[in-house]
LODREN-15697 format. One record per residue (C-alpha): residue in three letters; x, y, z. Coordinates in steps of 0.25 Angstrom, whole numbers, padded with zeros to 4 digits, always signed. Each point is the difference from the previous one (the first is absolute). Example, Ala and Ser with C-alpha at 12.3 -4.5 7.8 and 13.67 -1.06 7.14 Angstrom:
ALA+0049-0018+0031;SER+0006+0014-0002;
This chain:
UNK-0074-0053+0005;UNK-0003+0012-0009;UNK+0006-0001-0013;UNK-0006+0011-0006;UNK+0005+0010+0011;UNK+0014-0007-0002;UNK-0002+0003-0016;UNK-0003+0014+0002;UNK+0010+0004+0010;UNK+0011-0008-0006;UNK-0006+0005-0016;UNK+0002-0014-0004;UNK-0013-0010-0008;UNK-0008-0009+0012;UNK+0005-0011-0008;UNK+0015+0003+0002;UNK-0002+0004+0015;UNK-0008-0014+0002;UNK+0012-0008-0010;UNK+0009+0007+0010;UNK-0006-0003+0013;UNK-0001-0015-0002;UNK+0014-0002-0007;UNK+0005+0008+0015;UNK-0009-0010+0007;UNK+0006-0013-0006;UNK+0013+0005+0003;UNK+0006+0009-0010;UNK+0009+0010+0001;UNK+0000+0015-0007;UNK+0013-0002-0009;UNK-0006-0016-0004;UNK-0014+0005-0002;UNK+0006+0013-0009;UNK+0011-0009-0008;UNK-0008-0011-0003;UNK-0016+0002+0001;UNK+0001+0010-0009;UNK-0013-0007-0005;UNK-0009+0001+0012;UNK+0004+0014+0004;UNK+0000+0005-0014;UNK+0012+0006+0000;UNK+0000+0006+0013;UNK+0014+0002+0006;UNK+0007+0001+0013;UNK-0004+0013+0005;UNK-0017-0001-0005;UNK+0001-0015+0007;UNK+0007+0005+0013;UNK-0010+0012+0000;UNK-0012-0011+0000;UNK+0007-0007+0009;UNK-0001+0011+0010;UNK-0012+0004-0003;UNK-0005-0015+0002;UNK+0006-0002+0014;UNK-0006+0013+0004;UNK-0014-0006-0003;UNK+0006-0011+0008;UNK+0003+0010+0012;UNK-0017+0007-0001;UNK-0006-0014-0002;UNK+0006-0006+0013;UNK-0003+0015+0007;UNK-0015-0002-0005;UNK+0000-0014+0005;UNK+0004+0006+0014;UNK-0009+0011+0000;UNK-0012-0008-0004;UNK+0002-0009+0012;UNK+0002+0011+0010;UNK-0013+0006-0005;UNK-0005-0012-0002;UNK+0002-0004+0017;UNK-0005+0013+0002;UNK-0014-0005-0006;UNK+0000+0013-0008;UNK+0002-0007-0014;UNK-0012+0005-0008;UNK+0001-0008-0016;UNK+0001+0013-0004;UNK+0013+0003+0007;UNK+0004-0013-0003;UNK-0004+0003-0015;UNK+0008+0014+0001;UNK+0012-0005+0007;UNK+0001-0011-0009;UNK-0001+0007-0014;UNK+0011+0011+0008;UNK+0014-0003-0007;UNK+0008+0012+0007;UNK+0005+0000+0013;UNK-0003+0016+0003;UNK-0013-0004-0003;UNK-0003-0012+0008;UNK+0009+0005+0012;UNK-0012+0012-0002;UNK-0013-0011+0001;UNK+0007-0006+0013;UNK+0002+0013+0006;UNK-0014+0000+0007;UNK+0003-0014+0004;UNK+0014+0000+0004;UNK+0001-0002+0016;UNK+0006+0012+0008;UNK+0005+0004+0009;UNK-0009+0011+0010;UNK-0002+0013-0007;UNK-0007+0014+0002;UNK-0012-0008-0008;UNK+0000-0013+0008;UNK-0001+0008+0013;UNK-0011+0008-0005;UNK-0009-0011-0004;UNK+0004-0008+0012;UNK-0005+0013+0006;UNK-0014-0002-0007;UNK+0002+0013-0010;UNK-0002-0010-0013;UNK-0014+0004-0002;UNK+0003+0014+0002;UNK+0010+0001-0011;UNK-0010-0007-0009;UNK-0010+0011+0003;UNK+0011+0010-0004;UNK+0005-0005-0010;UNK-0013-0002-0007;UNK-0002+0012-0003;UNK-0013+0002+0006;UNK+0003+0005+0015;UNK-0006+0013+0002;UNK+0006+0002+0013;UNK+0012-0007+0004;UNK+0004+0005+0014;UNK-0013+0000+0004;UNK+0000-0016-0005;UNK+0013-0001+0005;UNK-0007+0001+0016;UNK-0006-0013-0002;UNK+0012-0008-0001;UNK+0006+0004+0013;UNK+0004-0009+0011;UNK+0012-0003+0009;UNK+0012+0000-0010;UNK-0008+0011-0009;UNK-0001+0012+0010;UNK-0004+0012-0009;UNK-0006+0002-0015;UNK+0015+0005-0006;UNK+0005-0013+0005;UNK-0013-0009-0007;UNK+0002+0009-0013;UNK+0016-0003+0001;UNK-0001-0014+0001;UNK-0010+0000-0011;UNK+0008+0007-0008;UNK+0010-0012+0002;UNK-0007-0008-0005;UNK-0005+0007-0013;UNK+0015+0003-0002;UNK+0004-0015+0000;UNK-0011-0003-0008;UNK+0005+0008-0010;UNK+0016-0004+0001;UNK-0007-0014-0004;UNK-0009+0003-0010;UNK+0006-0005-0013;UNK-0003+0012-0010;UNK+0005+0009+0010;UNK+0011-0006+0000;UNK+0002-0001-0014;UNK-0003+0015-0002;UNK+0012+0004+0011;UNK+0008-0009-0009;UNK-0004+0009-0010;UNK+0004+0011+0005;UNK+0014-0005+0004;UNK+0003-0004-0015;UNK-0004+0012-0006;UNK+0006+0008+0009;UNK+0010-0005+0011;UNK+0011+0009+0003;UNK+0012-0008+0006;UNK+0008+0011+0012;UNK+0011-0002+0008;UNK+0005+0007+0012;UNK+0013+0001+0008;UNK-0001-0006+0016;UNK+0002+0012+0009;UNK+0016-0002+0004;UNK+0002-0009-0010;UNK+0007+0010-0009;UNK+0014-0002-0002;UNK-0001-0016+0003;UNK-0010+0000-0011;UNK+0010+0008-0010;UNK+0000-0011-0011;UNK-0016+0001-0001;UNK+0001+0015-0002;UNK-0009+0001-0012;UNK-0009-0005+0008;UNK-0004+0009+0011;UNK-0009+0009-0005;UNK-0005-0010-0012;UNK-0014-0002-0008;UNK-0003-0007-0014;UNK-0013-0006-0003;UNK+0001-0015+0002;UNK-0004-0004-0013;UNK+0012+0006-0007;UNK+0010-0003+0011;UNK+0013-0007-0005;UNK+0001-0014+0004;UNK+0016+0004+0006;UNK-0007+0013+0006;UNK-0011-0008+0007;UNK+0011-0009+0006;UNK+0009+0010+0005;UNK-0012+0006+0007;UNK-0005-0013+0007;UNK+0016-0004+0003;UNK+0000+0014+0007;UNK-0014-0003+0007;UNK+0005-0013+0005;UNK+0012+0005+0007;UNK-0006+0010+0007;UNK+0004+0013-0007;UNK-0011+0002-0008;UNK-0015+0002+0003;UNK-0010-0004-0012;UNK-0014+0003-0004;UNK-0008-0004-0012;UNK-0014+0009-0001;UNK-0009+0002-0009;UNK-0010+0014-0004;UNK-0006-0001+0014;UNK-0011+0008-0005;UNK-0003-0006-0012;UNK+0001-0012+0007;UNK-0010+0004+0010;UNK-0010+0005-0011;UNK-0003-0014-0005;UNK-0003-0005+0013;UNK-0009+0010+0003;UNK-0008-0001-0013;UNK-0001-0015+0004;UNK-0004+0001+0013;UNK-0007+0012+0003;UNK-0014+0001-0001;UNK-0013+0003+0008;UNK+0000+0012+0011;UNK+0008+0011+0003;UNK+0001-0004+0015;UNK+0006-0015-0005;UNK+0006+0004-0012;UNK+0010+0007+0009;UNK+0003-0012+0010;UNK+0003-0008-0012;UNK+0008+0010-0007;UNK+0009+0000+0014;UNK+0000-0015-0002;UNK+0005+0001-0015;UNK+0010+0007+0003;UNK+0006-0007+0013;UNK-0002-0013-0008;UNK+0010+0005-0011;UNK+0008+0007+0010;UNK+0002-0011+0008;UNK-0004-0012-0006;UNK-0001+0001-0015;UNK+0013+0007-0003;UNK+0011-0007+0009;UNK-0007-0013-0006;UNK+0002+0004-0015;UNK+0012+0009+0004;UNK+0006-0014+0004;UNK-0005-0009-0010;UNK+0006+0012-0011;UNK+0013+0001+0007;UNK+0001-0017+0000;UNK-0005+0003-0015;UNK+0010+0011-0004;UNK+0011-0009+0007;UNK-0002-0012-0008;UNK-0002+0008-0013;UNK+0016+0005+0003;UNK+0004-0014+0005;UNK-0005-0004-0013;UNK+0006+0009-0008;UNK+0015+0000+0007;UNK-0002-0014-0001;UNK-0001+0000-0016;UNK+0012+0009+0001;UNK+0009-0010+0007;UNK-0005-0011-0007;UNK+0003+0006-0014;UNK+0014+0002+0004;UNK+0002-0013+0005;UNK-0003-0005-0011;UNK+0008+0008-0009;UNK+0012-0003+0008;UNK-0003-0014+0001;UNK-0002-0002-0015;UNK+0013+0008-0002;UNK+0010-0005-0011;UNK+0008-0011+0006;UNK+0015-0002-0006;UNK-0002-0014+0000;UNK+0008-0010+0003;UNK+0016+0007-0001;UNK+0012-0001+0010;UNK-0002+0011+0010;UNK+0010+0007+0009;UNK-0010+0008+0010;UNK+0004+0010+0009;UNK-0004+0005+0014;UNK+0007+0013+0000;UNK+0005+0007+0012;UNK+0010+0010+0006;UNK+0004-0004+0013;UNK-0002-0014-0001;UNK+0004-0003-0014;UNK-0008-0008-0010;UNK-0006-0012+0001;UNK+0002-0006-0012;UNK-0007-0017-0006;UNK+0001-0005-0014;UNK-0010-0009-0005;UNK-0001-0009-0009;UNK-0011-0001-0011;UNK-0011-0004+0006;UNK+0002+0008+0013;UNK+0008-0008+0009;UNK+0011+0006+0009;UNK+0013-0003-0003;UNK+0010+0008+0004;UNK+0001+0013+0012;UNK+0009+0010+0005;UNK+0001+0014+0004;UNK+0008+0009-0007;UNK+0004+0015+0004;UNK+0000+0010-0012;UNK+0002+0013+0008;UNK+0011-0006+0008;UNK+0007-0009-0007;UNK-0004+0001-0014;UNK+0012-0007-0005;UNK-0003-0014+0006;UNK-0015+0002-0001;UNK+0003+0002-0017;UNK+0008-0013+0001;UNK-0010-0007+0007;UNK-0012+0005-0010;UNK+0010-0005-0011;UNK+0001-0014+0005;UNK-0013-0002+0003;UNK-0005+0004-0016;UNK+0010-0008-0003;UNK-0002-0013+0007;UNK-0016+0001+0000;UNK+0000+0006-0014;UNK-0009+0011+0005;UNK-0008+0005-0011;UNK-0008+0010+0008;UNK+0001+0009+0012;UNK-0011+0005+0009;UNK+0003+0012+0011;UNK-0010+0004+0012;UNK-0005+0013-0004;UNK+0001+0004+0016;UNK+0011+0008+0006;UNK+0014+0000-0006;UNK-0008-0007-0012;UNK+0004+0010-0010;UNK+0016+0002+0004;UNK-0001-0017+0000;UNK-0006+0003-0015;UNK+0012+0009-0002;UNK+0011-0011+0003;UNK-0004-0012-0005;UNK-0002+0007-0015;UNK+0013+0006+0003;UNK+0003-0015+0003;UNK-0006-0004-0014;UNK+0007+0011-0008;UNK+0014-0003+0005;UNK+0000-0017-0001;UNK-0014-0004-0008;UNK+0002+0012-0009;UNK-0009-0011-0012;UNK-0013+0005+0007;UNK-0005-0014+0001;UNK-0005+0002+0016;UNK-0011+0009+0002;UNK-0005+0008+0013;UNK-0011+0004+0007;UNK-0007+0009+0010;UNK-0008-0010+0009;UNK-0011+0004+0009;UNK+0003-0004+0016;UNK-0014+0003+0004;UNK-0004-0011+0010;UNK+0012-0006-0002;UNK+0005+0001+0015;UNK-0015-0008+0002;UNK+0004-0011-0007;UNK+0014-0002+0004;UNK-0006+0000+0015;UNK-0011-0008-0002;UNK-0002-0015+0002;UNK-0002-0001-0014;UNK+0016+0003-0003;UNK+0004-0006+0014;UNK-0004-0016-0005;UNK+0006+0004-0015;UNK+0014+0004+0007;UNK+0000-0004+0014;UNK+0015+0000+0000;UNK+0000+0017-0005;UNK-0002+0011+0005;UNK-0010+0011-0002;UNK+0010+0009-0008;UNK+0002-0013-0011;UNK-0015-0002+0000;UNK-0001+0013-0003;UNK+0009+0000-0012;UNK-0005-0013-0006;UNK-0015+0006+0000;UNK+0006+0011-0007;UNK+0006-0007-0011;UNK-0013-0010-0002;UNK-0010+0012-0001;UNK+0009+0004-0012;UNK-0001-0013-0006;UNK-0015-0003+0001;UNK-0007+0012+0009;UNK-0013-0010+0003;UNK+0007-0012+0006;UNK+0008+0007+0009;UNK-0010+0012+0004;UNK-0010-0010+0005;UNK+0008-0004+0011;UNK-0002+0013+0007;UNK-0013+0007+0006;UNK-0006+0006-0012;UNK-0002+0013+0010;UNK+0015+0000+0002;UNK+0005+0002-0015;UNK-0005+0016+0004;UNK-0008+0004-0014;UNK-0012+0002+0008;UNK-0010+0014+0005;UNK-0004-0001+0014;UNK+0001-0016-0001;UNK-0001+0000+0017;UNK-0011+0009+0002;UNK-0010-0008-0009;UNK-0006-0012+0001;UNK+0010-0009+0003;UNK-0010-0014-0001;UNK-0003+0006-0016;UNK+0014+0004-0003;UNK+0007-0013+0004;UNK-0012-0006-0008;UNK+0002+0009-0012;UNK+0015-0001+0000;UNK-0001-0017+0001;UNK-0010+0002-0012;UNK+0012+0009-0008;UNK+0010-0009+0004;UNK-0008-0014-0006;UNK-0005+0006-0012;UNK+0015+0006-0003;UNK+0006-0014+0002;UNK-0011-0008-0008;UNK+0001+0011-0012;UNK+0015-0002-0001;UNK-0001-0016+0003;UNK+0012-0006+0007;UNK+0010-0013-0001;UNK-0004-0010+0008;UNK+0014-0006+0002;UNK+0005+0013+0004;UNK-0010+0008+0007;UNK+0001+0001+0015;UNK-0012-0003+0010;UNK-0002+0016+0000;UNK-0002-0001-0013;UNK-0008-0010-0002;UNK-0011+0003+0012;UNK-0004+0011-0009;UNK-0003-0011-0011;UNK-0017-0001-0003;UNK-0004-0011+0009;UNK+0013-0004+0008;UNK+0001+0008+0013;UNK+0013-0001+0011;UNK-0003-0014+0002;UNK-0001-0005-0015;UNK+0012+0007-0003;UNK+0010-0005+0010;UNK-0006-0014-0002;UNK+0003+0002-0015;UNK+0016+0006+0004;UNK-0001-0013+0009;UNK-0003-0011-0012;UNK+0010+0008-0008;UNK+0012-0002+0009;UNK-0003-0015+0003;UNK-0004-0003-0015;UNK+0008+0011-0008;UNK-0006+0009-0013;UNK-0014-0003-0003;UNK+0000-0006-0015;UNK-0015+0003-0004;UNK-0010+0009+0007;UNK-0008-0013+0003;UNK+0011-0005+0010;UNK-0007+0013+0010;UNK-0012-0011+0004;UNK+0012-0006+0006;UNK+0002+0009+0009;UNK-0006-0004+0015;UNK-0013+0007+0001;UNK-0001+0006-0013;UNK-0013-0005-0006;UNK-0006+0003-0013;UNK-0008+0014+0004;UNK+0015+0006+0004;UNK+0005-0007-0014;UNK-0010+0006-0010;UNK+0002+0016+0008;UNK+0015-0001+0000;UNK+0005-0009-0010;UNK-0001+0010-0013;UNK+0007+0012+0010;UNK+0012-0011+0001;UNK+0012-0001-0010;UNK+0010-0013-0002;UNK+0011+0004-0009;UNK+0005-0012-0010;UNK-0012-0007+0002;UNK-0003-0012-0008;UNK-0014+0006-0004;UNK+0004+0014-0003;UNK-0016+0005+0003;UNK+0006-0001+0015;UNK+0010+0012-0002;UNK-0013+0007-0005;UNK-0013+0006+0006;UNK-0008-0010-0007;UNK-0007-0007+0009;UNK+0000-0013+0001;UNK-0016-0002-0003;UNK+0004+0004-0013;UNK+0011-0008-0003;UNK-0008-0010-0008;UNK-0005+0012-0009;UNK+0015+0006-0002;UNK+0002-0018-0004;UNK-0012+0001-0009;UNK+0004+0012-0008;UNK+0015-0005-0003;UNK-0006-0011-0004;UNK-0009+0006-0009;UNK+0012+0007-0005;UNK+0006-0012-0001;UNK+0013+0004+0010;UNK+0002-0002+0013;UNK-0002+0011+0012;UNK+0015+0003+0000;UNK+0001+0005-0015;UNK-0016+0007+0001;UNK+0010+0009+0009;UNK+0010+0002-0008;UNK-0007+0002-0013;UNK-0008+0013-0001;UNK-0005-0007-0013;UNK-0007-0011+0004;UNK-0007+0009+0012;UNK-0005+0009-0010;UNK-0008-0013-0008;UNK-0008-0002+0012;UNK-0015+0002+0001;UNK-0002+0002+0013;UNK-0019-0001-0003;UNK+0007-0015-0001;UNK+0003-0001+0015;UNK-0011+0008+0006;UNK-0009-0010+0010;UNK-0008+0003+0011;UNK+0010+0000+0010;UNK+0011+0009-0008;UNK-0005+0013-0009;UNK+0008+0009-0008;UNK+0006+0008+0010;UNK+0008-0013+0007;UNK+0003-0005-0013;UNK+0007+0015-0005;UNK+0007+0000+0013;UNK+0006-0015-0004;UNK+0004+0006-0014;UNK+0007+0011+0007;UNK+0005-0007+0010;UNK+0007-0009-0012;UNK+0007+0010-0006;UNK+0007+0004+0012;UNK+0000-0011+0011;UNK+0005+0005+0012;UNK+0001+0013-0003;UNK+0004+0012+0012;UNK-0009+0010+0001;UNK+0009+0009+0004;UNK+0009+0011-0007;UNK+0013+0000-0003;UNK+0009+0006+0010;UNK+0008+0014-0004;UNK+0012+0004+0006;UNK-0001+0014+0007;UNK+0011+0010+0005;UNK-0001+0013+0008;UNK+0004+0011-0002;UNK+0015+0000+0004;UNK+0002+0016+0005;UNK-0012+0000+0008;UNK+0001-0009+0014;UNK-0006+0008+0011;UNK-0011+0010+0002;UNK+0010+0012+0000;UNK+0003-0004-0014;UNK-0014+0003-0004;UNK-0004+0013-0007;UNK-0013+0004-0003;UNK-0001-0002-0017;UNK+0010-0014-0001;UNK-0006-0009-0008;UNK+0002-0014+0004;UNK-0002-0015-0002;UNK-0006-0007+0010;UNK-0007-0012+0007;UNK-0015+0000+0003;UNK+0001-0007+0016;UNK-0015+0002+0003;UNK-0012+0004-0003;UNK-0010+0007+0009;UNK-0014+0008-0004;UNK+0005+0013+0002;UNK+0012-0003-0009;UNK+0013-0010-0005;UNK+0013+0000+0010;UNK+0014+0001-0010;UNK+0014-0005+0004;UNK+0008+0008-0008;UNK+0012-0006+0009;UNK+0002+0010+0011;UNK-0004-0008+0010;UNK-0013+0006+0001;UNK-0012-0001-0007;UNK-0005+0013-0007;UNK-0017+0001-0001;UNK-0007+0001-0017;UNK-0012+0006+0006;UNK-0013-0006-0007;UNK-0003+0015-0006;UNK+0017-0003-0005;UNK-0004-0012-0006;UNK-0003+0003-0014;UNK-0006+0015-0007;UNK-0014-0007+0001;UNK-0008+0000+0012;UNK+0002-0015+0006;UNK-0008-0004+0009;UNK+0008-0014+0004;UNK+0015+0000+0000;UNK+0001-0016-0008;UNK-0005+0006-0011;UNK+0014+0008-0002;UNK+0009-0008+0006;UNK+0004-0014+0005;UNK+0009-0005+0010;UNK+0013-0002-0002;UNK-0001+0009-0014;UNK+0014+0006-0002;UNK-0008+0016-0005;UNK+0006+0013-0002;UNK-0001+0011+0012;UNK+0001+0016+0003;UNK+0005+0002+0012;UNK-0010+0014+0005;UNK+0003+0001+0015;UNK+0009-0004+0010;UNK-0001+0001+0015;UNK+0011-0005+0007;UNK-0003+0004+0014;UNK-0016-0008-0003;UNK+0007-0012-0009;UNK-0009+0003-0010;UNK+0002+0000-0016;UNK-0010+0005-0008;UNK+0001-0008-0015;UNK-0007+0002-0014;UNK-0003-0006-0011;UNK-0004+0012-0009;UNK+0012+0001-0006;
């Protein structure tokens, strides 16, 4: 394992890439290793420690690669200790996959044929440099499968031309090329016109492929891949072919020119297809990347959103024709009460039935589906509020549905209400998200919620990878109740997994609340590992010790005992008094197993146990003249909701039922070269409406106002 090229490509000390690697192999997770060893990764945090991670299990990949190469090489009795020495001191897989070249078994080529046909020699000769006359050379190598000189020349060039498609500097110097200058084009497929309309931009298309937009890129390949496109990557062909030729041409006129013929058949069809392909998978995963950073940022945004908390909710499915499915539930999530009422046609009963359901369930807030008939169900129940709850005491909001209809058809809603239908499911998802977004959200296919860029033309093994890691560092930054929090929920916890978790929901059932975080070794099959990643992610409310509804872990409970004591309180009032926290000398407590940094974190910890991350949530109204496209006029200002965030921009409801586009040069009046440095999701901003097309759908926003 190379430390040193993980330091360097991750920017981090050897020392912290080797702390690192060896907490990963003993069994540690990211959140665990960047919340509490703070000491041995010097302060590293979740995204330096993911980016060793990966950079770690890709030396995993090479090193077992060089394994295989060296034993095929090795069988082949070709393993010279030099090529053992330069494969084995060889950390980058372009590289290796270049030594092996030569090596690798094929199947039969122009060259293979030609040597099989005896014209090896002959092609030494030539290429040497130092064949006078190499036609008149040429007649000696004929026989019964080389029948004249043009055909012995053709197979020796063949053979110089693989020669030099496998000669690792070459190689390197085409690669060259294409990074300096790779121009990216695509082209329409004859007849493919008007099927191919929605990749228009495209038909006639060139950019170089080093400043190609990851969104661009992945458009192209989408086209590509369903057959409207065609695609070429190409370097400075004749660049390109100048530095062969200074590297390979030497000796006579009469063999330069059969080895200039060679060069440039090699890059033609050897060299440039190869590195054309390599540069494409390249170019691809460089936009997979970057998408995926996208869709992982706006994941966690809307995962980390303000909850409401635990509140009374009325949710609200809303709809037209088949009325709206309506739940309450109780504080901690649990459904109570369903009907479905009918504002449009029979308002009367449907504002008698809202009224006895506040009433009887002593809502205290009410969430609405921001879908279709979302704004007019808006409409009614304020109307509902004004009229009989004219104190003000129940507040609404605008609910996103996005993956909502996923949930309430999957097997995940199916065993929490087997007795309801989808459209119930549907309504209860929608009134949990606004009470805590995070529990309810990670229920659902993280690819479903619909804040991604391309999320199904990219790697879709990285992106599920990616979005799993959001979705557990999210969860373990916020912390969650262990008497509360469902199986989904806790699978995400450091150290647990599906298993872990049901078994915990399991003990829970049988032997009611946990008391004290200890009571979790328990659980069947939860052993001390799984204790000492999850246990500080895990909350117990009204605990006996009160370091348990904290994110001090339990390591350090004895040093939290030792300072009260030292203070002469007990752990209960070090919390309550700001006083007493602020007495201690923390260069008392330092040890070699727990520095500064653990013992700040403790302090901090102390001051607010428990404490949510999140923000507050803000109420938000749209504006109430505008409620379709056509009321849109180029110069309204408006209030709205950022719903997404892609590269080329942010996507706004500003409550018409269709999203209007801030383009990234909208964004600010700066030059921003990433869109989350202006906004956020779920960020209630301030919009000029510039265009409207109705007949395309499209709203153009800005916000340089």
């Amino acid at each position: 394992m190379n430390f040193v090229w993980i330091a360097q490509k991750t920017s981090v000390s050897e020392n912290q890439v080797r702390n690192v690697v060896k907490l990963l192999e003993e069994g540690a997770t990211v959140p665990f290793i960047a919340r509490y060893r703070k000491e041995a990764t010097n302060g590293l945090d979740e995204v330096g420690i993911n980016a060793v991670k990966e950079a770690y299990e890709k030396q995993l990949e090479v090193d077992k690669r060089r394994e295989a190469i060296l034993k095929s090489i090795d069988e082949q009795g070709k393993l010279t200790a030099a090529l053992k020495t330069q494969i084995e001191n060889t950390f980058v897989l372009t590289e290796l996959e270049d030594l092996y070249l030569p090596y690798k078994p094929k199947r039969k080529t122009k060259a293979s044929v030609a040597i099989e046909n005896g014209l090896q020699p002959l092609a030494e000769l030539i290429f040497s440099g130092n064949e006078q006359n190499p036609e008149r050379k040429a007649m000696a190598f004929l026989n019964d499968r080389v029948t004249d000189t043009e055909a012995a020349l053709q197979g020796a060039r063949d053979i110089m031309a693989e020669w030099i498609s496998e000669n690792v500097e070459a190689r390197n110097k085409v690669r060259h090329a294409f990074e300096r200058s790779a121009i990216i084009s695509s082209k329409v497929k004859k007849k493919k016109e008007e099927e191919a309309a929605k990749y228009k931009d495209y038909f006639d298309f060139s950019e170089p492929l080093n400043r190609i937009p990851s969104h661009r890129l992945l458009a192209i390949r989408r086209g590509e891949e369903e057959g409207f496109l065609s695609v070429d990557i190409s370097p400075d062909e004749e660049r390109a072919l100048e530095s062969l030729d200074r590297m390979f041409l030497r000796g006579s006129n009469a063999s330069r020119d059969q080895v200039e013929k060679a060069i440039t058949d090699s890059f033609k069809r050897l060299l440039k297809p190869s590195i054309e392909t390599e540069f494409s998978n390249l170019s691809k995963e460089k936009a997979d990347e970057y998408a995926i950073k996208v869709f992982t940022e706006n994941l966690r945004q809307l995962l980390i959103a303000p909850p409401l908390g635990q509140k009374k909710v009325l949710a609200i499915d809303p709809g037209f024709r088949t009325g709206c499915k309506t739940v309450v539930l109780d504080a901690q999530g649990n459904l109570v009460h369903d009907m479905v009422i009918y504002p449009f046609d029979k308002p009367d009963v449907s504002r008698a039935a809202i009224r006895s359901a506040i009433d009887r369930f002593q809502v205290e807030s009410i969430a609405i589906g921001n879908g279709t008939a979302g704004r007019e169900t808006e409409d009614f129940i304020r109307g509902v509020l004004k009229t009989d709850f004219p104190n003000g005491n129940v507040s609404v909001f605008l609910v996103s549905e996005q993956g909502a209809s996923i949930y309430s058809a999957s097997e995940v809603a199916r065993e929490e209400f087997p007795d309801k239908d989808i459209t119930v499911r549907g309504a209860v998802s929608i009134g949990r998200r606004l009470m805590d977004p995070l529990a309810e959200l990670v229920k659902i296919d993280p690819k479903s919620i619909g804040v991604g860029q391309y999320q199904h033309d990219v790697n879709q093994t990285y992106l599920k990878s990616a979005l799993d890691t959001t979705v557990s560092s999210c969860v373990n930054l916020v912390g969650v109740n262990l008497n509360t929090a469902s199986k989904h929920l806790l699978r995400y916890i450091s150290g647990l997994g599906p298993a872990l978790a049901q078994n915990i929901v399991e003990y829970r059932a049988k032997n009611g609340d946990f008391k004290s975080r200890s009571q979790l070794l328990k659980v069947p099959r939860l052993g001390a590992k799984a204790f000492e990643q999850a246990a500080g992610f895990l909350r117990i409310e009204n605990a006996e010790n009160p370091l348990d509804n904290s994110a001090v872990h339990p390591e350090s409970y004895e040093i939290v005992t030792a300072m009260a004591k030292d203070c002469k309180a007990s752990v209960g009032m070090l919390i309550q008094d700001a006083g007493l926290r602020k007495s201690i000398n923390l260069n008392r407590y330092v040890s070699e197993t727990t520095g500064l940094p653990t013992l700040e974190d403790i302090l901090r910890e102390l001051e607010k146990p428990s404490r949510d991350p999140r923000e507050q949530m803000k109420q938000f109204e749209f504006d109430d003249k505008v409620r379709k496209p056509e009321d849109l006029k180029e110069g309204m200002i408006l209030d709205g909701i950022v719903t997404n965030i892609t590269a080329f921009g942010a996507f706004v409801d500003i409550g018409v039922k269709q999203d209007g586009l801030v383009h990234v040069s909208q964004l600010a009046d700066r030059f921003v070269k990433d869109p989350n440095e202006v906004v956020k999701l779920r960020q209630i901003v301030k919009v000029k409406v510039t265009e409207v097309d109705l007949s395309r759908k499209r709203i153009a926003l800005s916000m340089k106002l």
